[in-house]
N, C-alpha and C positions, 0 to 999 in steps of 0.2 A: 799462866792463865791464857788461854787460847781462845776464848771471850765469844764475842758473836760474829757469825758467819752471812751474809746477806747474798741470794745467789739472786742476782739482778740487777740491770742498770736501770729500769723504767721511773716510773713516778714512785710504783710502791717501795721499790728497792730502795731507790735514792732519798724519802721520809723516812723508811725503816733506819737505815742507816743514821740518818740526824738523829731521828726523835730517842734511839738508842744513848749517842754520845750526850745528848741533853741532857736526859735524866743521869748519867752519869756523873756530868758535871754539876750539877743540881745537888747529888748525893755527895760529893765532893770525893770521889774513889774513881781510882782507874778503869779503864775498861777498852780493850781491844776491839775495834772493831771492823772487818775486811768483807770489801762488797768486790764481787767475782761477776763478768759479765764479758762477754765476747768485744765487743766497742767499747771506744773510748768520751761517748757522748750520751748524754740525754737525748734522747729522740723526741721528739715534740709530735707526737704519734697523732693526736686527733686535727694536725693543722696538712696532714699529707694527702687530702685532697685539693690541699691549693697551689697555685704555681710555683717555683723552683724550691721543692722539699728539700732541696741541700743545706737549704739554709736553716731549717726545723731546729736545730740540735743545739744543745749547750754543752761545755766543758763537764766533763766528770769530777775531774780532779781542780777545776773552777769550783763547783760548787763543794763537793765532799773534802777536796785535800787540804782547805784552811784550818776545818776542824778534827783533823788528824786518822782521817777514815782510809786505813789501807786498802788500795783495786790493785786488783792482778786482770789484767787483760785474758782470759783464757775463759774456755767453755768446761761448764761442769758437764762431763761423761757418764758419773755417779756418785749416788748420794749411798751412803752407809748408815744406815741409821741406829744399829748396835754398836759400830764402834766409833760411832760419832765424829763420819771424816767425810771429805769429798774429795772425789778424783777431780783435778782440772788439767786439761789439755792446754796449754798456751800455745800462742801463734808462734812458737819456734817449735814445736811439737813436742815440749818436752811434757814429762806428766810429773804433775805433786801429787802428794795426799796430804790436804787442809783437814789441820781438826779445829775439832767448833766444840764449845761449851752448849751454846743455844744457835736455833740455827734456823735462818727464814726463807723461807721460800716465795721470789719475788718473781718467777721468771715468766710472767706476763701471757700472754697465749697466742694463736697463730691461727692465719686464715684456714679454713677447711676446702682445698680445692678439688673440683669435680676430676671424677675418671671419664670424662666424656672424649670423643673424638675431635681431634685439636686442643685440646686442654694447654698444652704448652705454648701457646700463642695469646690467652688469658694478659691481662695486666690487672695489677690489685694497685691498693694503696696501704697495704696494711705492715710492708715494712722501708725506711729509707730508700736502700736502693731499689726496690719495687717501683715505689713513688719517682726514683729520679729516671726509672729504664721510662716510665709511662712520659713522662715531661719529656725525655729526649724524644720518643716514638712520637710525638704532638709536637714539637718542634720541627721535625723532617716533614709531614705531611705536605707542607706547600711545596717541597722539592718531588712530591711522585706526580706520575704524568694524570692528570686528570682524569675524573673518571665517577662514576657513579661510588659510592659510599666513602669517599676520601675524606672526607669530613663528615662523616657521620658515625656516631658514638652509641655501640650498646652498654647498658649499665645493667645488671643482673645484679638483681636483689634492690628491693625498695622498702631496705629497716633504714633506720640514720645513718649509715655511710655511705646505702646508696643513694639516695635522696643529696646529701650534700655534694658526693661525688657529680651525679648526674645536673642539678641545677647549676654547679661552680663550673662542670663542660662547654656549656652553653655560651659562655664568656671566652672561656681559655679556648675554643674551636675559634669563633667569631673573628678575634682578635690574627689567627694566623687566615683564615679564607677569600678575605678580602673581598670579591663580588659574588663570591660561589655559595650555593645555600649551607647550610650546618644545618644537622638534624641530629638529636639525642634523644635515644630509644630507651625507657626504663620497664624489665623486665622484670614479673615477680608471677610467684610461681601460687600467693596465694590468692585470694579475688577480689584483695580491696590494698590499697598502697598505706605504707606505713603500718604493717597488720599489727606488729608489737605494739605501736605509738597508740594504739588507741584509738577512739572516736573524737576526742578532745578537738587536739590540734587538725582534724583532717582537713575541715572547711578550707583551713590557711595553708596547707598544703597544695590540697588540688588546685587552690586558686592562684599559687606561685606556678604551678606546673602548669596551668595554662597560658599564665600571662606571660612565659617566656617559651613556650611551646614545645615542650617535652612530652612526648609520647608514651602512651602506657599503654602496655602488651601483658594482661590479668591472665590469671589462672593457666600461665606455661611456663616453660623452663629450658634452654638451651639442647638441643641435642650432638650437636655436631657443630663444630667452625672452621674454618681455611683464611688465609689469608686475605679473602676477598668478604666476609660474611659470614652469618651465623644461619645456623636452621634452629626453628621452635621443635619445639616437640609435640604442637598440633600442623607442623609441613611448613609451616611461613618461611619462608628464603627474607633474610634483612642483609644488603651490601654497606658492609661497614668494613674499615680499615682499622676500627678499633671496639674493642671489647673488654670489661669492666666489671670483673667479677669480685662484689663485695661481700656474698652470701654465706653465715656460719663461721662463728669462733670456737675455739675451743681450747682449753687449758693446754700451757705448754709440756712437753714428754719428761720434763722432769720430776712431773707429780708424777709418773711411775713406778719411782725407785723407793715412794714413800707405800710401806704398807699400812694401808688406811682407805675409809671408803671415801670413795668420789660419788660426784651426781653425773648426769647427763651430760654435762661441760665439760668432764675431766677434772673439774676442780676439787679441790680436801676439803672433806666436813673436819669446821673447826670450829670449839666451844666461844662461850662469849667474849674469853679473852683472846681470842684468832690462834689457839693452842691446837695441834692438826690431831683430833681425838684418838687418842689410843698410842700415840707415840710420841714418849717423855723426849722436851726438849726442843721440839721442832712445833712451828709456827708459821702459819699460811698469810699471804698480804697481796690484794690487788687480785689479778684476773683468776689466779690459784686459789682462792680460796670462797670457798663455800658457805660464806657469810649470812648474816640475814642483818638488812635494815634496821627492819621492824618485823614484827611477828606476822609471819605470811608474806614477807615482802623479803627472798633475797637480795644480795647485794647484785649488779650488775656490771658485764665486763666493760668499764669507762673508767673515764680516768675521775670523774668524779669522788666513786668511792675505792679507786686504788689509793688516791694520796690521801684519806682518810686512814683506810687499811694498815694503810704503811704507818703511819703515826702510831696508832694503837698495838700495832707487833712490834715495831722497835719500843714503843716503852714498856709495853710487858715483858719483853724478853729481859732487857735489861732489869726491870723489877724481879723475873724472876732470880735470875741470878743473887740480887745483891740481898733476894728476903724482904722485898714491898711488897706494899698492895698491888695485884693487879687489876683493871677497872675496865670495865664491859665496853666492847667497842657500842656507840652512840654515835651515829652520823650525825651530819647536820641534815636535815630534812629536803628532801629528795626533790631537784628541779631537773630540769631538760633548758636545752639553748638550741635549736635546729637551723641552721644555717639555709638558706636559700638562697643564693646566689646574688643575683641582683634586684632578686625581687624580695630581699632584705632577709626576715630570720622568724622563726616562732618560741617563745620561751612562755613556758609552763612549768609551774607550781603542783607538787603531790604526784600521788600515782596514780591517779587518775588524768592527771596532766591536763590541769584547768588553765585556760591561755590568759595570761598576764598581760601580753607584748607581742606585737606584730610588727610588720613594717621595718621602718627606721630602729624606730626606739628598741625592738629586740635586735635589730644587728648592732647597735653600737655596744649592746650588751654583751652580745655572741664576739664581740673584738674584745671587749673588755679580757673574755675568759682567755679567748684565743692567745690573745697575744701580753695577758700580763698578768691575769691568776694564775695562772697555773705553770708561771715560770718560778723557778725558786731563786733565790740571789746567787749570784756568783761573786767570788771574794770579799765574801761579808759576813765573816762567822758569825756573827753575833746576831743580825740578823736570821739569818738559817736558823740557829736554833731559838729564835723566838719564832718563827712560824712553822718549829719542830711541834711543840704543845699540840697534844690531840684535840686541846681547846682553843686553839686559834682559828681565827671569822678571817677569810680570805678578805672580807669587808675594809681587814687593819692594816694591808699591807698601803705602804706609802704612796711609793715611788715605784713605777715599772722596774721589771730586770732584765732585759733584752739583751 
């Protein structure tokens, strides 16, 4: 039995994986199960706009190897999906072909970066080393010779990444410039900040962004940058040494190899049990797939509803396998936590994102999630697969896992 196949280390990967062996042991029958993934860490993906992202990451094989989850270190090249195998490349370059019984597709998604002039001078936060090239480039800054834009920050894109990127700047600048001004520039190219976020939360927004004095530059978008600066794309010359591009996700290249439709993200349309429509066997989780909340409400690419995702594809696949039921993915009801630097956090209820919590009281909240929902334990099997259950309240967890 060649059992289930998880191609991913992220959040959704690493619940698919539990929430699999759970219900297995549950059923009290064996069940293979091998999660495939370039790194050997959890990446702690939405805390990489805050300072030293090396530290983001959890063991793999901490968390997954107690409960007997085979990882092979290597990149899927290709998915087969008639003869139900995957190619993997491992870091010694050697190549397998993995077959799979059931097989989930975890592999998370990736920034969308511009073909503008200087593009390769860009810094994101949207993977590890990304995050750690940006922290070292903000570290050196006090060592270049003075000068107009040396400390000063563009942030391109103001959806939630850039918004937290750019208000958490303002600190992480401050901190290295000693008596020289810091200035952070947030650019968006639609006419109002936070366009996805809604009217809700805006009030608390702009009034973070002023009270720590971040600049907004409406309705443009980068055309050209050098090393000293960026130009808009209505002529504005801005001297910056650094630049911060968070704008556009999109499904990772290995929803390619599946024939099946995607939306606009790249992601697989998948039925209620996260089943990738039209090809037996194969199962979408997290930023891959094409979910829906609630009716008229897809799911969106966060880790909120990846470690949902992941739950619900690792127990249906194992369900499918063993001949259970399978049970319609059901989030839990949809909030936001937007971090603001020091001018604290907004956290909103619904999709309409009615404001709950400002201030204080939503960033201690925004730490809660940060730094202790959404870790999963490490060498605590038993643990893990209690908060494998697609019915477990992040509410239940104890004790941090840090």
């Amino acid at each position: 039995m060649s059992g289930i196949v998880v191609l991913g280390g992220g959040f959704a990967g690493v619940w698919s994986a539990a929430a699999a062996v759970r219900l297995a042991r549950a059923a009290g029958r064996d069940l293979p199960v091998t999660l495939i993934d370039p790194g050997d860490d959890l990446v702690i993906r939405p805390r990489l706009y805050q300072p030293e992202p090396d530290r983001m990451r959890v063991s793999l094989d901490r968390i997954l190897g107690p409960v007997g989850v085979r990882r092979i270190a290597g990149t899927a090249t290709a998915v087969h999906t008639a003869h139900r195998t995957v190619i993997v490349v491992g870091r010694d370059g050697e190549t397998q072909e993995i077959p799979w019984e059931r097989l989930i597709i975890a592999t998370g998604s990736r920034l969308v970066r511009p073909g503008l002039p200087g593009a390769a001078l860009l810094h994101n936060v949207d993977t590890l080393p990304a995050a750690a090239a940006l922290d070292a480039h903000l570290r050196r800054l006090p060592e270049l010779p003075s000068g107009a834009g040396r400390f000063t920050a563009v942030v391109v894109g103001a959806g939630f990444t850039g918004l937290e990127t750019a208000t958490e700047l303002v600190d992480r600048l401050g901190a290295l410039a000693a008596h020289e001004q810091v200035r952070v520039v947030l650019v968006e190219r639609a006419d109002t900040v936070g366009p996805e976020l809604g009217p809700g939360p805006r009030p608390q927004i702009l009034a973070a962004l002023a009270t720590l004095g971040v600049e907004q530059r409406l309705g443009v978008s980068p055309a050209a940058l050098d090393a000293d600066g960026v130009t808009l794309s209505d002529g504005t010359r801005i001297a910056a040494r650094t630049v911060v591009w968070t704008a556009g996700m999109r499904a990772s290249r290995v929803t390619a190899d599946i024939p099946a439709e995607r939306d606009g993200l790249g992601r697989l349309a998948v039925d209620e049990q996260l089943r990738v429509r039209g090809v037996p066997g194969v199962y979408a989780a997290g930023d891959t797939a094409a979910a829906h909340a609630e009716p008229g409400h897809p799911v969106l690419q966060c880790c909120q509803h990846a470690l949902q995702l992941g739950k619900f594809a690792g127990h249906n696949a194992a369900a499918d396998l063993f001949g259970l039921p399978a049970v319609p993915f059901a989030p839990a009801p949809y909030v936001t936590c937007l971090d603001l630097g020091s001018a604290g956090a907004v956290f909103t209820n619904g999709w309409d994102r009615r404001v709950a919590a400002t201030g204080e009281v939503a960033k201690v909240r925004k730490r809660k999630v940060n730094e202790w929902w959404i870790y999963p334990p490490t060498d605590d099997p038993g643990e893990l697969l209690r908060q494998a259950d697609y019915r477990f309240s992040v509410r239940e967890i104890p004790t941090p896992y840090l």
